[in-house]
KOLTI-801164 format. One record per residue: chain; x, y, z negated of N, C-alpha, C in turn; residue number from 1. Coordinates in Angstrom, 2 decimals, padded with zeros to 5 digits. Example, Ala and Ser with C-alpha at 12.3 -4.5 7.8 and 13.67 -1.06 7.14 Angstrom:
BEGIN
<pt c="A" n_xx="013.19" n_yy="-005.69" n_zz="-007.80" ca_xx="012.30" ca_yy="-004.50" ca_zz="-007.80" c_xx="013.20" c_yy="-003.30" c_zz="-007.80" k="1"/>
<pt c="A" n_xx="012.85" n_yy="-002.25" n_zz="-007.08" ca_xx="013.67" ca_yy="-001.06" ca_zz="-007.14" c_xx="012.90" c_yy="000.03" c_zz="-007.87" k="2"/>
This chain:
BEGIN
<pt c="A" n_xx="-009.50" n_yy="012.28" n_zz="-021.40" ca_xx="-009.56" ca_yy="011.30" ca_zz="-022.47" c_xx="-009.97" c_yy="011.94" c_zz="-023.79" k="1"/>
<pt c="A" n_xx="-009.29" n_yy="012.91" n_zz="-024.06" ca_xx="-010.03" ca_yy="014.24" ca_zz="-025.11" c_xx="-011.53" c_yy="013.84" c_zz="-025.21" k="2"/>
<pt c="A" n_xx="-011.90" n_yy="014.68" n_zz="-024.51" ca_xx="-013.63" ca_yy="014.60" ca_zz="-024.37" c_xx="-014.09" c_yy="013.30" c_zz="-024.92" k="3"/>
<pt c="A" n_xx="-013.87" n_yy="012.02" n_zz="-024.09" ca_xx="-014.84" ca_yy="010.94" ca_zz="-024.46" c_xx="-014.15" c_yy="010.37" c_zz="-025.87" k="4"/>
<pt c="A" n_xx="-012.81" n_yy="010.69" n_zz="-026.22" ca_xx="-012.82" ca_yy="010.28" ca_zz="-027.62" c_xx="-013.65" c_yy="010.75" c_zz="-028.61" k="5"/>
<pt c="A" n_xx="-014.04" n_yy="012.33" n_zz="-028.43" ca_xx="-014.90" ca_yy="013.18" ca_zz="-029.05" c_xx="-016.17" c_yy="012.24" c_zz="-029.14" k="6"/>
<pt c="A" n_xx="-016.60" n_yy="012.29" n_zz="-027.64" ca_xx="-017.86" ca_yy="011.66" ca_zz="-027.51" c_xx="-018.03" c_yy="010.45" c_zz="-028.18" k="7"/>
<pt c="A" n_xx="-017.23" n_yy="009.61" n_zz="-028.70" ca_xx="-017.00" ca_yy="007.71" ca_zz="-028.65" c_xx="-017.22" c_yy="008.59" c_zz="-030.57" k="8"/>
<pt c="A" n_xx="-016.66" n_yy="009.62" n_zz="-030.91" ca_xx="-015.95" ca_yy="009.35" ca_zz="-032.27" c_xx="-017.95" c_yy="009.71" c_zz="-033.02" k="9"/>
<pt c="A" n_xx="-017.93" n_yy="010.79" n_zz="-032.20" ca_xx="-019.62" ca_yy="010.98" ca_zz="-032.34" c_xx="-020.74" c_yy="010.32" c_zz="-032.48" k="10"/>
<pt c="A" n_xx="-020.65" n_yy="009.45" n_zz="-031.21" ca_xx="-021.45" ca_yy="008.44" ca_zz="-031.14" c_xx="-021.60" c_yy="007.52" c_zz="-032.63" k="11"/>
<pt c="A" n_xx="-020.25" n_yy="007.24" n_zz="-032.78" ca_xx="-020.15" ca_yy="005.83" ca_zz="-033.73" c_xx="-020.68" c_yy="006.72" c_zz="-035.62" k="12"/>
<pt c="A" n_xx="-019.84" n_yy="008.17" n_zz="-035.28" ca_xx="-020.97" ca_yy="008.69" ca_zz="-036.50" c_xx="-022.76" c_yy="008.38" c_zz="-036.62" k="13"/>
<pt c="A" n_xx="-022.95" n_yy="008.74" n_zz="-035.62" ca_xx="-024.67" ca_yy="008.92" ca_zz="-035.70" c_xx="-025.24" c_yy="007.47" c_zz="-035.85" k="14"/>
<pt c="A" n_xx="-024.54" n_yy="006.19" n_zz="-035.14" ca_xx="-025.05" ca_yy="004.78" ca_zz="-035.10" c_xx="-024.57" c_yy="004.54" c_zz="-036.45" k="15"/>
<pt c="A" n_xx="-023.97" n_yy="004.72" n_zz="-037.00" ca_xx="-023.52" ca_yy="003.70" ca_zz="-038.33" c_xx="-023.49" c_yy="004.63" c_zz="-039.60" k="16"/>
<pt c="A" n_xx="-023.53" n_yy="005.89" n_zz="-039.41" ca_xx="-023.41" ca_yy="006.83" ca_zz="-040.19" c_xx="-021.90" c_yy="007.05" c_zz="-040.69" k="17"/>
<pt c="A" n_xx="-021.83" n_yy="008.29" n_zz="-041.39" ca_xx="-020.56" ca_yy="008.80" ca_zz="-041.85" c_xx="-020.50" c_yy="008.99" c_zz="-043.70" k="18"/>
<pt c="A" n_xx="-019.47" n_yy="008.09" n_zz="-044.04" ca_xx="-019.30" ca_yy="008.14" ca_zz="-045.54" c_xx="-019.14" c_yy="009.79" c_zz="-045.88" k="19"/>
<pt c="A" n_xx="-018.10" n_yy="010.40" n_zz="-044.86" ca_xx="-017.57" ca_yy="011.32" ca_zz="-045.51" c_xx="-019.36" c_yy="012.55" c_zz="-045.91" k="20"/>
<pt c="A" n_xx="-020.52" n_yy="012.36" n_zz="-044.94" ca_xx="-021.49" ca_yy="012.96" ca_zz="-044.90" c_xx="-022.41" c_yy="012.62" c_zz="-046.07" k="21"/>
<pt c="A" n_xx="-022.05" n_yy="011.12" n_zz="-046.43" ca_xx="-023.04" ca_yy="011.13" ca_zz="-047.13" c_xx="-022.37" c_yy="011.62" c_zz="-048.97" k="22"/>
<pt c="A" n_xx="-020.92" n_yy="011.59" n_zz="-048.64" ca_xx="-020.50" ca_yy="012.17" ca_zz="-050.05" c_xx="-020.79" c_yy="013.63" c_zz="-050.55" k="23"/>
<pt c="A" n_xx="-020.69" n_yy="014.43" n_zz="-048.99" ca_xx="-020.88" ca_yy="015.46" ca_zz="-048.91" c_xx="-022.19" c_yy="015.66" c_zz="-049.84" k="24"/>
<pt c="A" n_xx="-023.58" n_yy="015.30" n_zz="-049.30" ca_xx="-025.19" ca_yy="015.03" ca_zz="-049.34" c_xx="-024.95" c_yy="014.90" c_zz="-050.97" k="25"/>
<pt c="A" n_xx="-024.58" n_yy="013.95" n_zz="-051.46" ca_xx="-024.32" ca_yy="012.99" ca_zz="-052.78" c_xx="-023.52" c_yy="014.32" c_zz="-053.74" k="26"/>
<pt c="A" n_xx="-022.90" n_yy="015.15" n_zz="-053.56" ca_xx="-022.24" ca_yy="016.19" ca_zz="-053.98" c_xx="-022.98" c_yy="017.31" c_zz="-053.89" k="27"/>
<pt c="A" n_xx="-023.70" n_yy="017.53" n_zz="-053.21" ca_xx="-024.47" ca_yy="018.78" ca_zz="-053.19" c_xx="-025.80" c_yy="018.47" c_zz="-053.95" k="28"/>
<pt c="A" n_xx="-026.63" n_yy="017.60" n_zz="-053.82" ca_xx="-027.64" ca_yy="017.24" ca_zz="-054.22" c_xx="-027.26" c_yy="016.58" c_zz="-055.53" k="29"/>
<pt c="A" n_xx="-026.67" n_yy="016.57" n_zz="-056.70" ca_xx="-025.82" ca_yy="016.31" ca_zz="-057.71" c_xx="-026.10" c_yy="017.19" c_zz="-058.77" k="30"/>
<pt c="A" n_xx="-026.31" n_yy="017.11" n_zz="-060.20" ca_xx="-026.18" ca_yy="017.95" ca_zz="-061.09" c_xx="-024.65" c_yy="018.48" c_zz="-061.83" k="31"/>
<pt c="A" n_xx="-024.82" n_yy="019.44" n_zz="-061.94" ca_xx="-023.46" ca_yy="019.96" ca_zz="-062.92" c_xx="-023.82" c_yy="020.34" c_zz="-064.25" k="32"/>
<pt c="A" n_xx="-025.06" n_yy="020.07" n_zz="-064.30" ca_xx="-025.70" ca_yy="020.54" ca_zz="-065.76" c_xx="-026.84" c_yy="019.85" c_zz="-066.36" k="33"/>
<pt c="A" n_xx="-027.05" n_yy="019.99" n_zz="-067.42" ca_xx="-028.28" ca_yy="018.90" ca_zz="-068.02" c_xx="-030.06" c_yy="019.95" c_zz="-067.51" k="34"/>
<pt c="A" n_xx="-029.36" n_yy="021.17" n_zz="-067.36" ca_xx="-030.48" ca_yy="022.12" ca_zz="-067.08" c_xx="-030.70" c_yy="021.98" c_zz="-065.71" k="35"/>
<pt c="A" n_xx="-029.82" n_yy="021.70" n_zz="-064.48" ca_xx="-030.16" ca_yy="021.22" ca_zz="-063.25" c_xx="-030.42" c_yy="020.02" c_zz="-062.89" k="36"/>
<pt c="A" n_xx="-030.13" n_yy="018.95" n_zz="-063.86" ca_xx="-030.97" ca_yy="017.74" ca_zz="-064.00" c_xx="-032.01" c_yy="017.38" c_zz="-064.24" k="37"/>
<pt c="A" n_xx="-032.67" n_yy="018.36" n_zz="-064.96" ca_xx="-034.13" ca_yy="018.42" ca_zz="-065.33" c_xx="-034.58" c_yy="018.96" c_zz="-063.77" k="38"/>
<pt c="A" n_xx="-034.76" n_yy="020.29" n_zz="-063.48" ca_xx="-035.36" ca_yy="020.55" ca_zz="-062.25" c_xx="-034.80" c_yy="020.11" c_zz="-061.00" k="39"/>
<pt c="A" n_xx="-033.63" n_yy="019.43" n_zz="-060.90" ca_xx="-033.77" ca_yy="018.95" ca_zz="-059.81" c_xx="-033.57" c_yy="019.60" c_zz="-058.35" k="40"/>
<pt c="A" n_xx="-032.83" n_yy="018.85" n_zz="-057.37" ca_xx="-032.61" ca_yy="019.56" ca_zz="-056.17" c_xx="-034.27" c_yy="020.60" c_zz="-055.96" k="41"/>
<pt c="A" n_xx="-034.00" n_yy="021.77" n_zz="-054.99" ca_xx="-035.35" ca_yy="022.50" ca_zz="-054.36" c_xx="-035.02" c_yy="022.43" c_zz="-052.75" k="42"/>
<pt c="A" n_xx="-035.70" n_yy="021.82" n_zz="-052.69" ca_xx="-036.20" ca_yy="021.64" ca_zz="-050.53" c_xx="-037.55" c_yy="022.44" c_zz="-050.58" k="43"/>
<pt c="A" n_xx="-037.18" n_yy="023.35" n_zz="-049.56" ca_xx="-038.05" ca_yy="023.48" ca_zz="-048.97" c_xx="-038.63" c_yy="024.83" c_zz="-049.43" k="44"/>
<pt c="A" n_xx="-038.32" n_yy="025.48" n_zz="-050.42" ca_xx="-038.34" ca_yy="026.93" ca_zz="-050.66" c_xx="-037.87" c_yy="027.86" c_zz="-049.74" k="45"/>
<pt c="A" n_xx="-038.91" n_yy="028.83" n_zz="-049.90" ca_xx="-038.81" ca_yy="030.12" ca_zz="-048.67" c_xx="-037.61" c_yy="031.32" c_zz="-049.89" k="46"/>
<pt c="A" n_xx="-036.84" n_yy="031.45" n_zz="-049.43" ca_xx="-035.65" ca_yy="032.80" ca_zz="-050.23" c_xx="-036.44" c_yy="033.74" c_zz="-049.85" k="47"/>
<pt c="A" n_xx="-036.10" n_yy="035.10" n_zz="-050.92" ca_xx="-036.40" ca_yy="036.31" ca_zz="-050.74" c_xx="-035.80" c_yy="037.35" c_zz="-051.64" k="48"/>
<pt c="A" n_xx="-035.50" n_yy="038.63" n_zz="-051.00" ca_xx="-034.95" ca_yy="039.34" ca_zz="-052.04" c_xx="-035.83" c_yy="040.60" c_zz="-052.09" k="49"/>
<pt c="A" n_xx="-036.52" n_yy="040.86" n_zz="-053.58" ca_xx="-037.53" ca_yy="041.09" ca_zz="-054.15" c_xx="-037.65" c_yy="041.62" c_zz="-055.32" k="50"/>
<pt c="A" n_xx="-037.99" n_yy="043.08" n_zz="-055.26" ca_xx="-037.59" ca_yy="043.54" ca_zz="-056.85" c_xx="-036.34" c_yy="043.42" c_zz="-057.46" k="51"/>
<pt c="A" n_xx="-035.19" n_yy="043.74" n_zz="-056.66" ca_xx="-034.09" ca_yy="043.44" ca_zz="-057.12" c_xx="-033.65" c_yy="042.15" c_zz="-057.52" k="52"/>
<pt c="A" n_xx="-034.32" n_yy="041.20" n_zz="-057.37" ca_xx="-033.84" ca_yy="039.56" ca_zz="-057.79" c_xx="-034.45" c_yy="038.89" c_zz="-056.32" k="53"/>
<pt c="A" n_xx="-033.61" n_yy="037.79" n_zz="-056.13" ca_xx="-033.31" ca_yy="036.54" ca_zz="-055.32" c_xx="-034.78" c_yy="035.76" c_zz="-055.92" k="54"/>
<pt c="A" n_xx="-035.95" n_yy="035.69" n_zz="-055.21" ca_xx="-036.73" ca_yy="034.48" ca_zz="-055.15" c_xx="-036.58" c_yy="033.03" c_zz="-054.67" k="55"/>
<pt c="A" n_xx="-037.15" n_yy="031.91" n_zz="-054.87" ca_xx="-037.21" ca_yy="030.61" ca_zz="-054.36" c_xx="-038.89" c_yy="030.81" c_zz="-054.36" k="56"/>
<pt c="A" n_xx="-039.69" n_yy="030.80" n_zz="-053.37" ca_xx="-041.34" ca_yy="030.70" ca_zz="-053.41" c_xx="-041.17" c_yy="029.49" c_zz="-052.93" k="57"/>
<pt c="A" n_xx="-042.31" n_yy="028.43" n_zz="-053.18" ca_xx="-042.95" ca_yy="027.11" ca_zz="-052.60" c_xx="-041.66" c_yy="026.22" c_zz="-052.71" k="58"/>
<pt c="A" n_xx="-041.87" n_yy="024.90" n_zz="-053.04" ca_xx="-040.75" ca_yy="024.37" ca_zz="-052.86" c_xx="-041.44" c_yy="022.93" c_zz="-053.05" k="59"/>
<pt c="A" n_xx="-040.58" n_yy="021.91" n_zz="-052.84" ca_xx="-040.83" ca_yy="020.77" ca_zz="-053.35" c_xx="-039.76" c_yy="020.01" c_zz="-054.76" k="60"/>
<pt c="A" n_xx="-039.26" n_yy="020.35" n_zz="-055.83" ca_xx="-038.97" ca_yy="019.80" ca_zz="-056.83" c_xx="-039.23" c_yy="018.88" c_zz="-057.64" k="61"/>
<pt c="A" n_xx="-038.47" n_yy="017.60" n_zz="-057.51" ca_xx="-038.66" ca_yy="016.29" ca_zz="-058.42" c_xx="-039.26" c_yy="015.65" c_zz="-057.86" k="62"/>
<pt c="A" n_xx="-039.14" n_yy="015.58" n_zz="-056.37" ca_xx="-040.24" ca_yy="014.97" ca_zz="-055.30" c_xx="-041.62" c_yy="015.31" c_zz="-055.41" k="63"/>
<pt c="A" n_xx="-042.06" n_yy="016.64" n_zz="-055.65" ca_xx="-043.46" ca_yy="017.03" ca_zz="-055.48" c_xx="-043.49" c_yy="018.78" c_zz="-055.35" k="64"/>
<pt c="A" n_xx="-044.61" n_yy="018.68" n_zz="-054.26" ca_xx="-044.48" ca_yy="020.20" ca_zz="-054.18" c_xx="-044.68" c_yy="021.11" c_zz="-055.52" k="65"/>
<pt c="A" n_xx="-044.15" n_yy="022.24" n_zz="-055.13" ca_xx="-044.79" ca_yy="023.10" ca_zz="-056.86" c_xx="-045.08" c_yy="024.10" c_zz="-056.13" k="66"/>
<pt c="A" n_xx="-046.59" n_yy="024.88" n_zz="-057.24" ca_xx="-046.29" ca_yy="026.05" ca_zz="-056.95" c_xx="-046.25" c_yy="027.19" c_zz="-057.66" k="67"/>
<pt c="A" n_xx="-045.08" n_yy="027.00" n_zz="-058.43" ca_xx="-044.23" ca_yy="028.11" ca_zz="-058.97" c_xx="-042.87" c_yy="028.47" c_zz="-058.30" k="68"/>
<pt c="A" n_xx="-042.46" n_yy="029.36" n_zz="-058.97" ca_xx="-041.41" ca_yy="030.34" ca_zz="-058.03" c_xx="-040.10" c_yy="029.94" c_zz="-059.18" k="69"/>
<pt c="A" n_xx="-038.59" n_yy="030.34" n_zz="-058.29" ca_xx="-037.61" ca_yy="030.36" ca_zz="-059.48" c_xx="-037.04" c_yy="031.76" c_zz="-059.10" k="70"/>
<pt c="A" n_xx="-036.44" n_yy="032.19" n_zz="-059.75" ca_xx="-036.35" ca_yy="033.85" ca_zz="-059.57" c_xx="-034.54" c_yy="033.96" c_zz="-060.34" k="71"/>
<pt c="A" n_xx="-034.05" n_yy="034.67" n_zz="-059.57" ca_xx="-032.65" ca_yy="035.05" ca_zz="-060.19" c_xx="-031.90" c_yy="036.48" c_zz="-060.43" k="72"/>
<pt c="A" n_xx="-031.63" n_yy="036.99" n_zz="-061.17" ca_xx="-031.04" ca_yy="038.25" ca_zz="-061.32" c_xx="-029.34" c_yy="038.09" c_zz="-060.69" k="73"/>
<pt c="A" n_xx="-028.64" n_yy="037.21" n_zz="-060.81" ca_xx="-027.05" ca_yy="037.00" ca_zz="-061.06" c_xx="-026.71" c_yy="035.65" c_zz="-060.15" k="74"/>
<pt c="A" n_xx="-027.60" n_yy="034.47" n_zz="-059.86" ca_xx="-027.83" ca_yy="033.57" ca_zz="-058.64" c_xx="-027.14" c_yy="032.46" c_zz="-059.97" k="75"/>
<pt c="A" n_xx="-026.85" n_yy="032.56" n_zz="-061.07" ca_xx="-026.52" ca_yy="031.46" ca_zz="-062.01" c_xx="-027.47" c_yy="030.99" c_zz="-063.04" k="76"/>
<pt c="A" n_xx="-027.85" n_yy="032.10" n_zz="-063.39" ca_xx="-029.38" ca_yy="031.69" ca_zz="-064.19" c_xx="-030.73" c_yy="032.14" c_zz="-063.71" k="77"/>
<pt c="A" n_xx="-031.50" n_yy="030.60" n_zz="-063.95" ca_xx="-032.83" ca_yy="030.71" ca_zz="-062.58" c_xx="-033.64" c_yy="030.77" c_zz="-064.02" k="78"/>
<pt c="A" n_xx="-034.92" n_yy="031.65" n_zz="-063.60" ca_xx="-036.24" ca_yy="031.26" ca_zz="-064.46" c_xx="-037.52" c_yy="030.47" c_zz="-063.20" k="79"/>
<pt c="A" n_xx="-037.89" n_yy="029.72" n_zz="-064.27" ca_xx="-038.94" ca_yy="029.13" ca_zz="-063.64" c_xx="-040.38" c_yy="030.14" c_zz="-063.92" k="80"/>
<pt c="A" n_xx="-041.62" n_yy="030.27" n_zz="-062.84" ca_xx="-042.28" ca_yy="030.93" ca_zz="-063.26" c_xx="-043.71" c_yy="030.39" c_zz="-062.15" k="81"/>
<pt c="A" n_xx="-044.69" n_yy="030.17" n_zz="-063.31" ca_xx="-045.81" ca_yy="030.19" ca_zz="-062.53" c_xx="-046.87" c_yy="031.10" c_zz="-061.10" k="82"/>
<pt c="A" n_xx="-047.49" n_yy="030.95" n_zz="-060.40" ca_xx="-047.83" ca_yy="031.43" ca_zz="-059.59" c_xx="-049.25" c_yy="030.83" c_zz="-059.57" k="83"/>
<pt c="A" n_xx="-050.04" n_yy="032.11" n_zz="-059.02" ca_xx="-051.95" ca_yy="031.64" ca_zz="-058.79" c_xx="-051.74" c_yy="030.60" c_zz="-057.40" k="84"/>
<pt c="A" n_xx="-051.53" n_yy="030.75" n_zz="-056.34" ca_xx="-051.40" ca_yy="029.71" ca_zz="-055.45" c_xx="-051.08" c_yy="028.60" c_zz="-055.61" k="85"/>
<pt c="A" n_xx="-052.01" n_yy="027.87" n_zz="-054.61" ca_xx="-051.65" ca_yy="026.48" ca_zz="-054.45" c_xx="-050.37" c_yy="025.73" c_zz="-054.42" k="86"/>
<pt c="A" n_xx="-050.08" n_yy="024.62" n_zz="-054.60" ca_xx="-048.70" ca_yy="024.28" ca_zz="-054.34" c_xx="-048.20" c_yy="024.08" c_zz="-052.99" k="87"/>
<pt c="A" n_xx="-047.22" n_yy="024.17" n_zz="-052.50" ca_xx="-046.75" ca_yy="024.36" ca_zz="-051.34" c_xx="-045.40" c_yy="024.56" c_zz="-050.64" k="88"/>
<pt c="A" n_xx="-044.74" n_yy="024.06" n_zz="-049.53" ca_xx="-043.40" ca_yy="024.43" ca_zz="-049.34" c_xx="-042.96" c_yy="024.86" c_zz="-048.17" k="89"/>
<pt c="A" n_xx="-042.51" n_yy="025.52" n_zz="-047.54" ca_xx="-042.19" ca_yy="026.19" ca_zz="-045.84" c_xx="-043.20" c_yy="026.92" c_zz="-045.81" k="90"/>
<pt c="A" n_xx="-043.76" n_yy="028.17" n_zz="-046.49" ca_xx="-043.94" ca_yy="029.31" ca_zz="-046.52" c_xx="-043.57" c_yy="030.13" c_zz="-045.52" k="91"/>
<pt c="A" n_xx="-044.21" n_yy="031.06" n_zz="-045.69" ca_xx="-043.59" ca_yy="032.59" ca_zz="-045.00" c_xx="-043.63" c_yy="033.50" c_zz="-045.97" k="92"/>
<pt c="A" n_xx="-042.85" n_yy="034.19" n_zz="-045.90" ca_xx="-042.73" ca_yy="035.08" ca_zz="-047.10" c_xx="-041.86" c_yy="036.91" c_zz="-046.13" k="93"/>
<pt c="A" n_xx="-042.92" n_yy="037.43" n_zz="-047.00" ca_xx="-041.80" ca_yy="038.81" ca_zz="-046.60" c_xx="-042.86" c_yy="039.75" c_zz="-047.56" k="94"/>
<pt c="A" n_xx="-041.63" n_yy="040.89" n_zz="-047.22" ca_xx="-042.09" ca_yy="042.35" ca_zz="-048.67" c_xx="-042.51" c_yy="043.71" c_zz="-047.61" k="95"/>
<pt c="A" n_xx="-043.68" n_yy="043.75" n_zz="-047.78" ca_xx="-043.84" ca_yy="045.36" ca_zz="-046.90" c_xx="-044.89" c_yy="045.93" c_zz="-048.61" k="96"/>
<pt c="A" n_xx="-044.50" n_yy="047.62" n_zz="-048.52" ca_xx="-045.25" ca_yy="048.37" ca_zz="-049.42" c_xx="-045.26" c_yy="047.49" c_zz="-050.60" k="97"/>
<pt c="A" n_xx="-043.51" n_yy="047.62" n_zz="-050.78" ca_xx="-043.58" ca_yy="047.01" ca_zz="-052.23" c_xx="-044.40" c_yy="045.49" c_zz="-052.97" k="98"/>
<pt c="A" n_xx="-045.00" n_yy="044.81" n_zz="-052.04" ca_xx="-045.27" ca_yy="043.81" ca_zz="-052.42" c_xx="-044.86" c_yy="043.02" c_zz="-051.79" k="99"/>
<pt c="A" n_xx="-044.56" n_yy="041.52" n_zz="-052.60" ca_xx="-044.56" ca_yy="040.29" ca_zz="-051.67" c_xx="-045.84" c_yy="039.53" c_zz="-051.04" k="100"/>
<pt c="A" n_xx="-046.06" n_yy="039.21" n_zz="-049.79" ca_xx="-046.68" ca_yy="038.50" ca_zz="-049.53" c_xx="-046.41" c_yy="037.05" c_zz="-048.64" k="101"/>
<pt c="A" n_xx="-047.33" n_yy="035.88" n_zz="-049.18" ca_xx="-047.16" ca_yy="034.57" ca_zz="-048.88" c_xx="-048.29" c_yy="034.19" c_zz="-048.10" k="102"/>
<pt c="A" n_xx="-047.96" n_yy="033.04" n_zz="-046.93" ca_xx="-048.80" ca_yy="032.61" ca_zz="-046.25" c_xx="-048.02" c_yy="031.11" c_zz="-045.83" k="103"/>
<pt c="A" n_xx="-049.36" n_yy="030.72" n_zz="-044.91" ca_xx="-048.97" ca_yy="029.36" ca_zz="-044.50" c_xx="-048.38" c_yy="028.20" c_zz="-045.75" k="104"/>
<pt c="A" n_xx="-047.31" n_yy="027.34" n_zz="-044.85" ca_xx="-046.62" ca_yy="026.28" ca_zz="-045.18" c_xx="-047.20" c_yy="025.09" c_zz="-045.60" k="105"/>
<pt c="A" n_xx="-046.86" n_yy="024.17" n_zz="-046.76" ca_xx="-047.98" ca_yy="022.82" ca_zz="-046.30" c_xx="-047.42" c_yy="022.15" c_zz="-047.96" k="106"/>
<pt c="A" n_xx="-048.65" n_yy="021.34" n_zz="-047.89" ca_xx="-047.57" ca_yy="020.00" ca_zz="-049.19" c_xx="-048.37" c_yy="018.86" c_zz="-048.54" k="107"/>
<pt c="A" n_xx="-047.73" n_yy="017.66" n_zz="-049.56" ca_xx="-048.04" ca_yy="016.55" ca_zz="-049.10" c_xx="-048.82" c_yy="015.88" c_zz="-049.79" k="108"/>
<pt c="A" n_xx="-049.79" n_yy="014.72" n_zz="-049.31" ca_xx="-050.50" ca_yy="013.78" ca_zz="-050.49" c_xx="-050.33" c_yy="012.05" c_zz="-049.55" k="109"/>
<pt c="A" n_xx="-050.37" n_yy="011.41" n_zz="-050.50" ca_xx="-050.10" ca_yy="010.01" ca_zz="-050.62" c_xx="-048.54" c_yy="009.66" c_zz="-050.98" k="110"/>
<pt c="A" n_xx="-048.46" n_yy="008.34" n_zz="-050.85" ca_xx="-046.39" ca_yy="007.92" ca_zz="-050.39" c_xx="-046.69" c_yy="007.00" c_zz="-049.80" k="111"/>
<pt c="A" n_xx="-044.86" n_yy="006.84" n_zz="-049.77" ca_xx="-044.56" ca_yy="005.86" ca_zz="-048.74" c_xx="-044.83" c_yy="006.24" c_zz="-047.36" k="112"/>
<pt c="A" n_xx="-045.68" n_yy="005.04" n_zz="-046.42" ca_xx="-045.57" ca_yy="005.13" ca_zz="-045.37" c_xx="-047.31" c_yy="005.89" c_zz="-044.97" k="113"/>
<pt c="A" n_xx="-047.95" n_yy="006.15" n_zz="-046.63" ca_xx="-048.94" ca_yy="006.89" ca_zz="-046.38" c_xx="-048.92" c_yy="008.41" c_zz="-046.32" k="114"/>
<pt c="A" n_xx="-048.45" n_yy="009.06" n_zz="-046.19" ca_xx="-047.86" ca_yy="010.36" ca_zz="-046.54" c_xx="-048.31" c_yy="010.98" c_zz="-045.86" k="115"/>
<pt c="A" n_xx="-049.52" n_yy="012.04" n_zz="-046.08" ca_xx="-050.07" ca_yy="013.02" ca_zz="-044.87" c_xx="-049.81" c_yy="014.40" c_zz="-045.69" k="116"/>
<pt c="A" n_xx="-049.35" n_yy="015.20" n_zz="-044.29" ca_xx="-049.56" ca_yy="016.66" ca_zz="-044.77" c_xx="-050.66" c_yy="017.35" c_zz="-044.62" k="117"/>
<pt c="A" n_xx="-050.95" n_yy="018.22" n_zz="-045.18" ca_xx="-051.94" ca_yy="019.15" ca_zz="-045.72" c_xx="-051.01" c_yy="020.72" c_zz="-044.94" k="118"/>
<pt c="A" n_xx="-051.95" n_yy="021.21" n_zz="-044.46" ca_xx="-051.01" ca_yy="022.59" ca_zz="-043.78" c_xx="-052.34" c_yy="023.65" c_zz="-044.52" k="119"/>
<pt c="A" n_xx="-051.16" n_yy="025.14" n_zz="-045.01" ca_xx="-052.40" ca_yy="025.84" ca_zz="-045.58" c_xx="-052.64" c_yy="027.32" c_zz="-044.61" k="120"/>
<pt c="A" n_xx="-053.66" n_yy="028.05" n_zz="-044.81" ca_xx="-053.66" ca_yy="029.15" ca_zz="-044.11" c_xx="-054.18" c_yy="029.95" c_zz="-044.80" k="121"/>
<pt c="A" n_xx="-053.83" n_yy="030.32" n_zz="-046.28" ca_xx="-053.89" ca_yy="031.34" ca_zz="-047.26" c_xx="-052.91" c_yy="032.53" c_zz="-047.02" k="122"/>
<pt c="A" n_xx="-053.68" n_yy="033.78" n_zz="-047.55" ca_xx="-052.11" ca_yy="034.91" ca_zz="-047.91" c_xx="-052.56" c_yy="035.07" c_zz="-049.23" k="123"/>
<pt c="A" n_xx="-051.05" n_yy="035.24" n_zz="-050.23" ca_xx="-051.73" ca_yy="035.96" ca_zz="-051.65" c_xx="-050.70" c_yy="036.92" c_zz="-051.31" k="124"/>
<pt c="A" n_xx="-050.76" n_yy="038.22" n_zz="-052.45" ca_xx="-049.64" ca_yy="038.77" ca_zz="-052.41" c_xx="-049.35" c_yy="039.04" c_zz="-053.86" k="125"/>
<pt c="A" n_xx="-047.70" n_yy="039.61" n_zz="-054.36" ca_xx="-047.53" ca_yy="040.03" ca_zz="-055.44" c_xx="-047.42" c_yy="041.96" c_zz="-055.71" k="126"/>
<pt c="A" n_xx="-047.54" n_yy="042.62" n_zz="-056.69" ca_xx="-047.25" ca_yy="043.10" ca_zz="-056.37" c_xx="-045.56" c_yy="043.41" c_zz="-057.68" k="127"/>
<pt c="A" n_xx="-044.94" n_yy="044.85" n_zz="-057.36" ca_xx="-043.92" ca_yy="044.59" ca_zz="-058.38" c_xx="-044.28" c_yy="045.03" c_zz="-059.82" k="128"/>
<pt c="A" n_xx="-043.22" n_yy="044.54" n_zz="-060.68" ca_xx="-043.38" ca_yy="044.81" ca_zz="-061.97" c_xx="-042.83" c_yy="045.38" c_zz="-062.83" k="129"/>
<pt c="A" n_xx="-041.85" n_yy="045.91" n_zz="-062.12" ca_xx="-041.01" ca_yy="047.05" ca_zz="-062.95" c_xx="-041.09" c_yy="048.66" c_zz="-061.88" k="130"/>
């Protein structure tokens, strides 16, 4: 009886959904600051640790891809920072010989129920700066 209560309690999550999930969602995706209200949740950024600081490459912010980077020394204060590449989000990212390099991932054009992706097959790389 265990089991299929599990199963029954499951089920009725996924058909009707779960409040407690979507408070969760509603809490995370939430500002605590007037400075994270401006930029806005980031989906879809590739992490990296790089020159001694935490990257965000490619992302989609404010419902549109970007392509600039946010960069952190301390993981509390982010700088925003431009990049030569296209805009883009689900990257690949990794560091050999001291540089970063980026490839792939995709953004989107149209809305709604028009919404096509664009997939890219660029590499740039960075190199470091200190």
């Amino acid at each position: 009886m265990k089991e299929w209560s599990f199963f029954i309690a499951s089920a009725i999550t996924m058909m009707l959904g779960s409040i407690p999930q979507q408070d969760v969602f509603q809490r995370v995706m939430s500002s605590n600051s007037a400075s994270t209200a401006r930029t806005g949740p980031v989906i879809g950024a590739t992490p990296i640790v790089f020159d001694g600081r935490l990257w965000l490459i490619g992302a989609n912010r404010r419902g549109t891809f970007d392509p600039g980077t946010l960069v952190t020394d301390d993981l509390e204060t982010w700088t925003s920072g431009s990049a030569p590449w296209p805009a883009r989000g689900g990257a690949a990212v990794w560091v050999m010989n001291n540089q970063l390099f980026m490839t792939g991932g995709k953004y989107s054009e149209g809305t709604g129920a028009n919404i096509r992706f664009i997939y890219r097959n660029d590499v740039w790389s960075m190199a470091r700066k200190r």
